[in-house]
C-alpha positions, 0 to 999 in steps of 0.5 A: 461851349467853354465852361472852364476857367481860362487861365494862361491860355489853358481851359481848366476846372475850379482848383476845387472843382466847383461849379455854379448853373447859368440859367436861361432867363427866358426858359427858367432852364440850366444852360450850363455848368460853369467852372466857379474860381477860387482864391488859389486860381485867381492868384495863380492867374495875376502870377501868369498875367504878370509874367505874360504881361511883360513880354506883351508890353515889349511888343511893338505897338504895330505888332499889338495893333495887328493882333487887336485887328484881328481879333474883330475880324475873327469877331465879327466872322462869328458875330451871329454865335456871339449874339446867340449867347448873349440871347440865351444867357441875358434873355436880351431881344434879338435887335439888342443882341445883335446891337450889342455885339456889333457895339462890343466888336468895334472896341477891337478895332477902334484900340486896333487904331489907337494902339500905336497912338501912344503919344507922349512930350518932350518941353523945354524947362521954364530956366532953358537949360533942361528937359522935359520928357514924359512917355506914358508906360503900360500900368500892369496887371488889370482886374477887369469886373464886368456886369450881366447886362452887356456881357460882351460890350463891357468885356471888349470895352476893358479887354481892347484898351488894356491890351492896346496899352500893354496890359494884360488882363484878369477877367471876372465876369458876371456869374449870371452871364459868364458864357459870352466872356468865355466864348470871347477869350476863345475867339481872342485865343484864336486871333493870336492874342498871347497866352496868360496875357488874357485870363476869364476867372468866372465865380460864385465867390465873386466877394472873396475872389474879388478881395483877394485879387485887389489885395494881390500886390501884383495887381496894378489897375481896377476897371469895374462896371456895376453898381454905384453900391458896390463900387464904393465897396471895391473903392474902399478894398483898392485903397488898402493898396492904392490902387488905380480906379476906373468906375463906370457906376449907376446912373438915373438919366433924366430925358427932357422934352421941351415944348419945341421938339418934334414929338414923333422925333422925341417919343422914337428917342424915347424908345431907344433911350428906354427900350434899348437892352430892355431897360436894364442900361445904366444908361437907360432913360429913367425920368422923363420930364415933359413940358405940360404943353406937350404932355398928353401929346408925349405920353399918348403916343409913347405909351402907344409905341410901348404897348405895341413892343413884342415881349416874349424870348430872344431867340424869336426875331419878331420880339422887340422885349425879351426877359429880365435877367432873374427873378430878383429883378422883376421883384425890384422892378414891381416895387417901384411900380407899386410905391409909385401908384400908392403914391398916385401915379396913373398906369397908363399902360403895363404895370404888372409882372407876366404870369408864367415861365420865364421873368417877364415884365410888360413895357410900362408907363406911368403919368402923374408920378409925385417928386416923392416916388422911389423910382425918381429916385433909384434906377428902375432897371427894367420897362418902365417910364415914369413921366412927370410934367414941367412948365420952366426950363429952370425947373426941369435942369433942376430936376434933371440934377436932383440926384446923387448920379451924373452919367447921362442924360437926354434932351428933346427941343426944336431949338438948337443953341437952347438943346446947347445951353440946357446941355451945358447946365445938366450934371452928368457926364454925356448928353444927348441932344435929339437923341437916344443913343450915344455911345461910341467906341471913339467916345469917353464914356463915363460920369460925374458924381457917383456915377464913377471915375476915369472914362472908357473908349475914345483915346482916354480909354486906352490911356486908362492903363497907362502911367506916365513916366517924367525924365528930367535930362539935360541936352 
């Protein structure tokens, strides 16, 4: 297991020595000590990057691609010892895990195949006696900044595209999960990836590391995952010297089902749309609004499907709902549950947190929630669904779009060009229609509103870390 900073292609301690514990949220128990970067590494790191980055971005597209493709096949040759990781470090169920790493995985060879479609044009000017030439370049050093929740999906998801465009990259990931980062940085290592051009910078100063690396007039791209709050406080660092941003924020995504669905079909998008990563998702469906025609039927049999989920730690396969990340965690999810039953919300089924080792908290639903309840409003990042009910079509595009989010959302009908039209009319940046999930390495992945900026996967992801470049010429 690597516990140091990887730098330049060398596993080092923190210039000062200092380490901070990684903590098994299932045991409660210390996994790991991690080597916690300073202001001193991490700028030594840009300096490295930098200067790797400009023979990487000299590399033939093929020869880029071919070091990409086998970073998944060494990947995926370890695909069990990835999953184990994330289990251990984010406490995630073991289908979770393994869904994870299989999603994480495909970004490698998805860039693998984009790295040598760096397209760019070539136009006649307007007056016929010159050129347009624009070709797309490597932007340069990326600070990457991931999150706990999917700490090897949001990692490949920055590292391949980066790579793939001819950038190289400073990683900071999570300090509740840093052990995954790591691991990956070894397997990529192995694959041929050059050193310095990929560099893992665990810290507990994460504000101050952060700070200093967005302040570092080397640095040329900011690609963060986390929270809507804290994006609009790296928004404002990376203006100091206008940097290039992507954001992929929070979100609160509403899931509609409307009197025509197939119910069975809906509660089992439900499941994944909610359940998938245990509620701890941007993505995770966090309103459900539900026609009153077809309410008690929903709500009967999703609640059912909930209760019968198996909580306990990851590492057993029969478990279907592992821990929250920490203890913190439990206490914000509690909250909303408690503000939204003194507001009259009936538990249907969970409710309250589980006594004993380990952040653990029960799969829940709640009727009847009121428009005026916290968690209509904040995302829950947990097990719990609040269900409200609805009678027009109009009512509910406008509750699904009464928010400052826009990242996705989900819709249930048996009626096709009416899924459609809804789609169209909700605010946010993906929808899925019939289904639960619909993330894909070949798909832009992003939001509007305060859910973030830039897209990540499909070819606009790579394109994130390219600038384009106009030569005007005559011939």
């Amino acid at each position: 297991m690597q516990t140091q900073l990887y730098i330049g292609g060398h596993w080092r301690p923190a210039s000062d020595g200092g380490t901070f514990a990684v903590t098994d949220p299932a045991t409660e128990e210390t996994i790991a000590e991690v080597a916690s970067a300073t202001v001193a590494d991490v700028t030594e790191a840009i300096e490295i990057a930098h200067a790797a980055g400009k023979q990487w971005a000299k590399r033939a597209p093929r020869e880029r691609a071919e070091i990409l493709r086998h970073c998944w096949e060494l990947l995926s040759k370890r695909h069990e010892e990835i999953t184990e990781y994330i289990i251990r470090e984010n406490g995630k169920a073991m289908p979770d895990a393994r869904g994870e790493t299989a999603y994480a995985l495909e970004f490698f060879r998805w860039y693998a195949e984009e790295a040598v479609r760096n397209y760019g044009e070539i136009l006649t000017a307007p007056g016929g006696d010159k050129r347009i030439v624009v070709m797309q370049q490597p932007i340069g050093v990326s600070v990457l900044v991931t999150p706990w929740n999917y700490p090897a999906a949001m990692a490949t998801r920055k590292i391949a595209p980066a790579l793939a465009a001819g950038c190289p990259v400073i990683l900071k990931p999570a300090s509740d999960t840093p052990l995954t980062a790591l691991l990956v940085a070894e397997i990529l290592a192995d694959a041929g990836v050059p050193a310095g051009v990929v560099n893992v910078v665990p810290s507990r100063r994460s504000g101050e590391v952060v700070d200093a690396m967005l302040h570092h007039p080397l640095v040329r791209k900011l690609s963060f995952t986390g929270s809507t709050e804290v994006g609009r406080t790296l928004l404002k660092v990376a203006a100091d010297n206008v940097l290039n941003t992507s954001m992929e924020l929070g979100g609160n995504a509403p899931f509609l089902v409307f009197e025509d669905a197939d119910i069975d079909a809906a509660v089992a998008g439900a499941m994944i749309a909610k359940m998938r990563n245990g509620g701890e998702a941007c993505t995770a469906a966090n309103r459900f609004y539900v026609h009153e025609r077809v309410a008690d039927e929903f709500t009967e049999k999703f609640s059912a499907a909930m209760k019968a989920l198996k909580v306990g730690r990851g590492l057993d396969p029969e478990v279907q709902l592992g821990p929250m990340v920490n203890k913190r965690a439990i206490e914000d999810i509690d909250l909303l549950v408690q503000d939204a039953t003194r507001r009259g919300s009936e538990v249907v089924t969970g409710g309250t947190p589980i006594e004993g080792k380990g952040f653990f908290y029960p799969p829940t639903v709640l009727s009847c929630v009121p428009s005026d309840a916290n968690m209509l409003r904040e995302e829950i990042f947990g097990p719990v669904a609040p269900i409200v009910t609805f009678t027009e079509d109009d009512e509910a595009i406008a509750a699904a779009n009464d928010t400052e989010y826009g990242l996705i959302a989900y819709l249930f009908s048996g009626d096709l060009t009416r899924g459609m039209a809804v789609a169209e009319r909700i605010d946010a940046g993906m929808v899925g229609v019939n289904r639960g999930l619909v993330s894909d390495p070949a798909a832009p992945f992003g939001g509007t509103k305060q859910s973030g900026l830039g897209r990540e996967g499909s070819h606009d992801g790579m394109m994130e870390y390219m600038e384009k470049k106009y030569i005007g010429v005559e011939w």
